[in-house]
C-alpha positions as CSV (number, residue, x, y, z in Angstrom):
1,X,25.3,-49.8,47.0
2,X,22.6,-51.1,44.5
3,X,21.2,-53.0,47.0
4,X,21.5,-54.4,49.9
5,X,19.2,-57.5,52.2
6,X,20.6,-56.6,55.7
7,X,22.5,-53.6,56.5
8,X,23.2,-51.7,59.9
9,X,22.6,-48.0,60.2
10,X,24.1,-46.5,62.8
11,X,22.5,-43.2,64.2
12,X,23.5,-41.2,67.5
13,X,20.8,-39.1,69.9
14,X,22.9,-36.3,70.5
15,X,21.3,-33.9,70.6
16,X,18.8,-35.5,67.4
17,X,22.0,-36.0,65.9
18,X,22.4,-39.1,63.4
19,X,25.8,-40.2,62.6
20,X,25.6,-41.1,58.6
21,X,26.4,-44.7,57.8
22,X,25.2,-47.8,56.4
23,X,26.7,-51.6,56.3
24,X,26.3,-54.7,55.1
25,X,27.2,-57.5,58.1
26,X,30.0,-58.7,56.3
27,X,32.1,-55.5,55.8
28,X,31.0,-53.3,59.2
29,X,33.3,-50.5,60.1
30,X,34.2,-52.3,63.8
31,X,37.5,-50.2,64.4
32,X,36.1,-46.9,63.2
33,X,33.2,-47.4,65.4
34,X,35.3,-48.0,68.4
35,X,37.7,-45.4,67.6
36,X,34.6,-42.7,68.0
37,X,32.6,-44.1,70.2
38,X,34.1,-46.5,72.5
39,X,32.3,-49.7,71.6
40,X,33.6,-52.5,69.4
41,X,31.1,-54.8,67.9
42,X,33.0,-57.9,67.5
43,X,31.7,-61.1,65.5
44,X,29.4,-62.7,68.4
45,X,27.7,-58.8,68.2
46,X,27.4,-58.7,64.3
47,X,26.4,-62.8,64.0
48,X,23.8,-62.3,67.1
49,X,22.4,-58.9,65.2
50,X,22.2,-60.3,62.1
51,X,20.6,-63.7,63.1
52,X,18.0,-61.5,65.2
53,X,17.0,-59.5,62.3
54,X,14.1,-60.8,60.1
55,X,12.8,-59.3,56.3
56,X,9.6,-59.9,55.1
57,X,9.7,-61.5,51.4
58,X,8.2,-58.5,49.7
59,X,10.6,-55.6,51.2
60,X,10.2,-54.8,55.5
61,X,12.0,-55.6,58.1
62,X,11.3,-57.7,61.4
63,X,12.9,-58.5,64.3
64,X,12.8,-61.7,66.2
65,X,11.4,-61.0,69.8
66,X,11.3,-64.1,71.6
67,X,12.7,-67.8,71.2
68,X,9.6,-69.3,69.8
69,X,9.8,-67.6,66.5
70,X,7.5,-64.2,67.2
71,X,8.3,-61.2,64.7
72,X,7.7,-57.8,65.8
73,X,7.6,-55.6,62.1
74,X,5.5,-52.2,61.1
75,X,1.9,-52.1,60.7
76,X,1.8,-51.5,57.4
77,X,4.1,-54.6,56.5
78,X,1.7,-57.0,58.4
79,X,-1.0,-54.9,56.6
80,X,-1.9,-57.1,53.0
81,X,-2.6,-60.2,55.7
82,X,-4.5,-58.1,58.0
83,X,-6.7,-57.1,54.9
84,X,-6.7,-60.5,53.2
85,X,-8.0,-62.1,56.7
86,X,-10.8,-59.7,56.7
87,X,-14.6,-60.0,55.6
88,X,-17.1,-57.5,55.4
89,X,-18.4,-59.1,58.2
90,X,-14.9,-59.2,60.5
91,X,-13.1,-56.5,59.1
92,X,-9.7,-57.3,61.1
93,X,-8.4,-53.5,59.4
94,X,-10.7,-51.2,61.4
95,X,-10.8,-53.2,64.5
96,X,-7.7,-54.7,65.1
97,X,-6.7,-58.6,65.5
98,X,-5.5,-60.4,68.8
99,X,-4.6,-63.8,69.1
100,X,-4.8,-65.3,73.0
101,X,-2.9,-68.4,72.1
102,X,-1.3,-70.7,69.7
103,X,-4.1,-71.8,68.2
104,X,-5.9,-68.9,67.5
105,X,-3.0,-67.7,65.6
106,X,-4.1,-67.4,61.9
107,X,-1.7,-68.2,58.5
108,X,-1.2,-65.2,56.4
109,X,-2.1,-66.3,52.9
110,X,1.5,-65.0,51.4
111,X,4.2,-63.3,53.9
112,X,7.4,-65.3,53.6
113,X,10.0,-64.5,57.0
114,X,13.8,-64.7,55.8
115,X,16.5,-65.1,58.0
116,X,20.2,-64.2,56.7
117,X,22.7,-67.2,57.7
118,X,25.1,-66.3,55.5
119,X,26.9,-63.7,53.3
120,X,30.0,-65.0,50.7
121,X,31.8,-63.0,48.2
122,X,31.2,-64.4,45.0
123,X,32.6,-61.6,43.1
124,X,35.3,-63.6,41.4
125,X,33.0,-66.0,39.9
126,X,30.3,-63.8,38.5
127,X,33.3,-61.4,37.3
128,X,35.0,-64.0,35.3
129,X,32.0,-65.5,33.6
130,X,31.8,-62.0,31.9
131,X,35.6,-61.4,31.1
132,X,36.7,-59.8,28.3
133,X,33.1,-59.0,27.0
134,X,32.1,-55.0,27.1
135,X,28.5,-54.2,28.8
136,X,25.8,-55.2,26.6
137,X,23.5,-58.1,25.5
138,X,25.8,-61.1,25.5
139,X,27.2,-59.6,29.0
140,X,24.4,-59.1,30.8
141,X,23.4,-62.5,29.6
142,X,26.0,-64.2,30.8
143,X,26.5,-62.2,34.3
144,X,22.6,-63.4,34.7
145,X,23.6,-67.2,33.6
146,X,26.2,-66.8,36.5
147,X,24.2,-65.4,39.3
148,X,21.5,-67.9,38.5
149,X,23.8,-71.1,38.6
150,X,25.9,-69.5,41.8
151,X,22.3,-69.5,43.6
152,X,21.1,-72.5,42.3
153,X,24.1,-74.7,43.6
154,X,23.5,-72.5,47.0
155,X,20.1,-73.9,47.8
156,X,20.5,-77.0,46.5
157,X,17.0,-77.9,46.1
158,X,16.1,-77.3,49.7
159,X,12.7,-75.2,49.5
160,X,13.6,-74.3,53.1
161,X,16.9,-72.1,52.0
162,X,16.6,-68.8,49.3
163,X,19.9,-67.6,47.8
164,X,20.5,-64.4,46.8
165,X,23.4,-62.8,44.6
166,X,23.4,-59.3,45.6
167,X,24.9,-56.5,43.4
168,X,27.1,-54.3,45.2
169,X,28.3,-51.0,44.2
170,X,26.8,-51.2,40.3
171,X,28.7,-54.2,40.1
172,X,32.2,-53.9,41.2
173,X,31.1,-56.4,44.2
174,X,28.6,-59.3,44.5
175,X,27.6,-61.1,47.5
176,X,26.0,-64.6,47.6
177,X,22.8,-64.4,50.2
178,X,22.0,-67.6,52.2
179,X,18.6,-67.7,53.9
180,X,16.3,-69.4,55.9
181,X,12.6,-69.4,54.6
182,X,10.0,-69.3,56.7
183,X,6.8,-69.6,54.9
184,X,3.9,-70.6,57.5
185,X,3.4,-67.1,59.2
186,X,0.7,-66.5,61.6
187,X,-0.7,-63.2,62.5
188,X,-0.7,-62.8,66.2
189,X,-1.6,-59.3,66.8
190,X,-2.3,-56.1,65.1
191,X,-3.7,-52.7,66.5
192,X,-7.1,-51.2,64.6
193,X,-5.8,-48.7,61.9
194,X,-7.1,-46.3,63.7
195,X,-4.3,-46.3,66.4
196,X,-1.3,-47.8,63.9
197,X,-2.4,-44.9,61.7
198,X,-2.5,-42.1,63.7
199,X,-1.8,-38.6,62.6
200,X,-2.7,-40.0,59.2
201,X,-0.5,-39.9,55.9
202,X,0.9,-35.7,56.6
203,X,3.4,-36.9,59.6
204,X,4.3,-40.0,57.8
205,X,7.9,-39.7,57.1
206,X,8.0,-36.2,58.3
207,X,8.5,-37.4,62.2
208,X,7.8,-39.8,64.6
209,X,3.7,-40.3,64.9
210,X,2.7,-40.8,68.3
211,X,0.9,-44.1,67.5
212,X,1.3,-47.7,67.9
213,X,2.6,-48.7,64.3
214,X,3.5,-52.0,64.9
215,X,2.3,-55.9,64.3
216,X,3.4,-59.3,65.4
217,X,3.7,-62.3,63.1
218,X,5.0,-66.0,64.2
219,X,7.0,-68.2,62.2
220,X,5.9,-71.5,62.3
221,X,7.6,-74.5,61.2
222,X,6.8,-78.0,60.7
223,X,3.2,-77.2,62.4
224,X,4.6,-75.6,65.7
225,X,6.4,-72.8,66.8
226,X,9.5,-71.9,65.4
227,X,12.3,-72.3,67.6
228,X,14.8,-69.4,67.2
229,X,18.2,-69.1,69.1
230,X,18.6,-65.8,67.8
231,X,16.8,-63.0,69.2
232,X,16.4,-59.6,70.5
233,X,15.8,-58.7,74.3
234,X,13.1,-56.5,75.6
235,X,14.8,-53.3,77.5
236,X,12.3,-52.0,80.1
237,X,14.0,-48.8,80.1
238,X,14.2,-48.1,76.1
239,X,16.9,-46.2,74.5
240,X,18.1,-42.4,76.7
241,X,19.5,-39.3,74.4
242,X,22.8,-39.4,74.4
243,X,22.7,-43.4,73.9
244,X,24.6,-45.2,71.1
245,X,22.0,-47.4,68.6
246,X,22.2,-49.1,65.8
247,X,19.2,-49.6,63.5
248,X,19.4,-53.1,61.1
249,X,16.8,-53.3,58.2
250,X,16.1,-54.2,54.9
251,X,16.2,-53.2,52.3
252,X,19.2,-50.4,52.5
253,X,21.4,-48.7,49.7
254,X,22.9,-45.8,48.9
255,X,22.9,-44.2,45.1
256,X,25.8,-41.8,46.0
257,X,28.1,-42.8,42.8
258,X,25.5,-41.8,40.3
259,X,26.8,-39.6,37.6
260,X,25.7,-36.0,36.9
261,X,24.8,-37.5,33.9
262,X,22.4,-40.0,35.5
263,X,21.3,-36.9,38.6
264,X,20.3,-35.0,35.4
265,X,18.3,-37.1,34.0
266,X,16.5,-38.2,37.1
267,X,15.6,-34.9,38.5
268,X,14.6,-33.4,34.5
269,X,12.8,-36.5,33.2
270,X,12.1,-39.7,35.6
271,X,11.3,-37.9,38.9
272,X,8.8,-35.1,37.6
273,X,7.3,-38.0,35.4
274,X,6.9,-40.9,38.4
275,X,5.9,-37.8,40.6
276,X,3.0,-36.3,38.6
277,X,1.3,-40.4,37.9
278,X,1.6,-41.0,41.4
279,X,-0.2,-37.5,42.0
280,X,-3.1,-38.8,39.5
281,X,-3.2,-42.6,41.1
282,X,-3.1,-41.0,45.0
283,X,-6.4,-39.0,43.3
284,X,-8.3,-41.5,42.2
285,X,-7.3,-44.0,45.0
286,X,-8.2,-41.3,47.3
287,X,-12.0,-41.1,45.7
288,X,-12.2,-44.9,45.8
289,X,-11.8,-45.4,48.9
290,X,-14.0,-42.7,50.4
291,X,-16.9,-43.5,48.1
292,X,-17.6,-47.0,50.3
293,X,-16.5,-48.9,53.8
294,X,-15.8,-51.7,51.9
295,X,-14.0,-49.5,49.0
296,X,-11.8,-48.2,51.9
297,X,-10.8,-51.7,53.2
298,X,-10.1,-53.0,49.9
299,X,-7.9,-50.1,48.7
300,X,-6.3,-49.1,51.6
301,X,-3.0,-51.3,51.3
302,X,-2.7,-49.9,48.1
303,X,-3.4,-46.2,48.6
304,X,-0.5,-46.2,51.6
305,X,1.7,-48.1,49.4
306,X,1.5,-44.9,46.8
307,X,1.1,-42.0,49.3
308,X,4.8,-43.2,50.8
309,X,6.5,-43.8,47.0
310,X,4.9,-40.1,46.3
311,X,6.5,-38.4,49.4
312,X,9.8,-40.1,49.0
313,X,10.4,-39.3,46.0
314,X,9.2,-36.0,45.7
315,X,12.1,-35.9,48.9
316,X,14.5,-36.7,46.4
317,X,13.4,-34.4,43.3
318,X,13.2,-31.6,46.0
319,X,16.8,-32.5,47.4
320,X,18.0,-32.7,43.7
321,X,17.2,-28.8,42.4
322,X,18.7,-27.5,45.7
323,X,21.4,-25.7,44.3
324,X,23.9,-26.3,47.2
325,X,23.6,-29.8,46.9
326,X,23.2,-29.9,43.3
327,X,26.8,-28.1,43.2
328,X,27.8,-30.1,45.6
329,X,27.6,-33.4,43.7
330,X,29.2,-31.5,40.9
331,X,32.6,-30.6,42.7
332,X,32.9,-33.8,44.1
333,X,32.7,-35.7,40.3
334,X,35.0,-33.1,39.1
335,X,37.5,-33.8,42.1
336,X,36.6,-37.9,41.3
337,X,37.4,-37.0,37.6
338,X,40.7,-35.3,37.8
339,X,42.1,-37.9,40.3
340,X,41.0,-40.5,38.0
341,X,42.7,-38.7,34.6
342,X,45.9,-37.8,36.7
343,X,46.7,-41.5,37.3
344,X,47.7,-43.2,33.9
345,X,46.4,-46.6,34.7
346,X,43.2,-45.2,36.1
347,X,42.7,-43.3,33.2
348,X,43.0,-45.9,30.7
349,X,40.9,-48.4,32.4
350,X,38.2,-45.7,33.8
351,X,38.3,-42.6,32.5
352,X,35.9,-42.8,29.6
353,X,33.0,-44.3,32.2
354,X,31.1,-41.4,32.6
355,X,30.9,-40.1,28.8
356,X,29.9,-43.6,28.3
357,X,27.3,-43.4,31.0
358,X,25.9,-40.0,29.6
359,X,25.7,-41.5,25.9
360,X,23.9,-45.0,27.5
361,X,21.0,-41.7,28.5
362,X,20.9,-40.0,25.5
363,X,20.2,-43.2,24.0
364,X,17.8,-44.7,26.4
365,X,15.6,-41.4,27.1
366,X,13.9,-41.4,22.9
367,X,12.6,-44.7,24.8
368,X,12.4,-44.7,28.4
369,X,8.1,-43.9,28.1
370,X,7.9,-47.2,26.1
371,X,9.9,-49.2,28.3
372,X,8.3,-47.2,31.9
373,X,4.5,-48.2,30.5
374,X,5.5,-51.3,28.9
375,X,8.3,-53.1,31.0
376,X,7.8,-51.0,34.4
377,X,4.5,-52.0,34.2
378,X,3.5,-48.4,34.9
379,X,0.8,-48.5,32.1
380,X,-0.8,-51.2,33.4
381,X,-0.3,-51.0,37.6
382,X,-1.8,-54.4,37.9
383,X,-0.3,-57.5,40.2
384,X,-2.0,-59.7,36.6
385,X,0.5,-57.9,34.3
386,X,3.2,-58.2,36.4
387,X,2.4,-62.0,36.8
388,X,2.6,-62.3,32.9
389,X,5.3,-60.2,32.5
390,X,7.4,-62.4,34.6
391,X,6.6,-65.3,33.1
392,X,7.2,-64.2,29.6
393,X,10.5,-62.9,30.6
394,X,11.5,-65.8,32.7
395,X,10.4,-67.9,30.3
396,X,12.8,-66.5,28.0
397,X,15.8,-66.2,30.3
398,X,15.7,-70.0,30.8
């Protein structure tokens, strides 16, 4: 999957164990589950899960942790507000924030809470406006015409509600995404970085840091509290070895049906390219921020945000040039291949899509420099380009 708001990952403590599998909501794996383990989660389970999960407009995940709207989420994904709250003189980052009540609460200048109420196949619709027309220009502008009128109709005009059309499997599925905004969020509380940090940016993603990475946010809603039905309990006891969890976050996807064609590419050219600028940025982020106090707090946010897109993917460059994967991925597009060619139909309808997929490469790659400075904005790495580059293109999608 592309990508996905809400999914459920379910992983198993036996013995460190994780049982691989991601969902969306909609399209869990309920009789599987129970098959295995012994526990069906029904509807109520899924609705109650889903309506007690929280993103953060910008990419985390929250939870809802009481009835009066109070967000538990990451450090890091409270982090911009923390920073933007802070002076020199109250410097919020280095000594940590704590609201005693409701008033002392303070807004964050730009976190947006979304709640998922809804998920709706749309795949019909968004299929048909692009009938009969092979991939290109007049396609994609017409699968984009679709998506935007789908979402538009959704909300309605309500600033309260954000739809989504979410692109499932490359494509062949697409989800309409009905939320609730939240969009007066208060920071209640937020360890000093020195605790929510600890073991510093080496055990970061390589296991659990024994720290206390975590910050609450409120939603608020027409100048009080938000009152929310939906929420997770507080267990006193916490989660034994051997238990069955579920983890449900955003954003999730998988990238499992890329083509060898597409795997080639990204572990010759795009991977070793992204890898060695974010090598050079980390640098010179890295002597920013240790030539002042104040350069620290100012360039913090920015140098974590770096440090964990270097490490994952120099994960997945690593993971790609391991030969028994690598061969791996090969058999199983071979198998995926011959299956495909043995069936007549299949054949006819599929069979040329990943000779088509390694020509749309060799095409792109003369170019993919141009469009990675230009269009990625990797040339530029500044939130003012990106500002102008969205208005020039939505501008011209409109």
């Amino acid at each position: 999957m592309k990508r996905i708001a809400l999914a459920l990952v379910l992983s198993v403590a036996f013995a460190s164990h994780a049982d691989e599998g991601m969902w969306t909501y909609d399209n869990f794996p309920s009789q599987k589950v129970a098959k295995k383990y012994g526990f069906t989660p029904d509807k109520q389970w899924l609705t109650e899960a889903q309506l007690s999960s929280v993103r953060l407009a910008g990419g985390c995940s929250g939870s809802f942790v009481s009835p009066e709207g109070l967000v538990m989420t990451n450090h890091h994904c409270a982090h911009s507000c923390i920073e933007q709250l802070s002076t020199k003189e109250r410097d919020f980052v280095a000594q940590g924030f704590y609201a005693p009540t409701l008033e002392t609460e303070v807004k964050c200048p730009e976190i947006e809470l979304n709640q998922l109420t809804g998920i709706s196949d749309v795949t019909a619709r968004i299929h048909g406006a692009t009938e009969g027309l092979k991939p290109g220009k007049e396609f994609n502008d017409k699968r984009k015409a679709a998506m935007a009128a789908v979402e538009k109709e959704c909300a309605g005009g309500d600033e309260k509600l954000r739809c989504d059309v979410v692109e499932l499997y490359h494509g062949g599925a697409y989800s309409l995404y009905k939320y609730k905004r939240f969009q007066d969020v208060r920071l209640v509380f937020a360890p000093e970085l020195d605790i929510a940090f600890f073991g510093g940016d080496p055990d970061n993603f390589n296991f659990p840091r024994y720290d206390l990475d975590v910050s609450f946010i409120r939603a608020w809603e027409d100048g009080k509290p938000a009152h929310t039905e939906h929420s997770f309990k507080w267990s006193s006891s916490g989660v034994k070895e051997g238990e069955l969890s579920f983890v449900s976050g955003n954003p999730g996807g998988t990238d499992r049906e890329l083509t060898m064609a597409e795997l080639s590419y990204q572990r010759d050219v795009a991977l070793p390219e992204a890898i060695a600028d974010l090598a050079q940025f980390r640098g010179a982020l890295t002597m920013f921020t240790q030539s002042s106090p104040e350069h620290a707090r100012i360039g913090e946010a920015n140098l974590f945000g770096v440090e964990n897109s270097f490490k994952a993917l120099k994960g997945r460059f690593e993971a790609l040039v391991t030969p028994a994967l690598w061969n791996q991925k090969l058999e199983r597009e071979r198998s995926l291949r011959a299956k495909v060619n043995g069936r007549g139909t299949l054949r006819k309808k599929y069979g040329a899509a990943w000779d088509e997929s390694a020509k749309s490469i060799a095409q792109f790659q003369p170019r993919h420099l141009e469009y990675r400075y230009i269009e990625g904005g990797a040339g530029f790495n500044s939130l003012l380009y990106r500002a102008a580059r969205d208005l020039v293109r939505g501008t011209a999608e409109l």
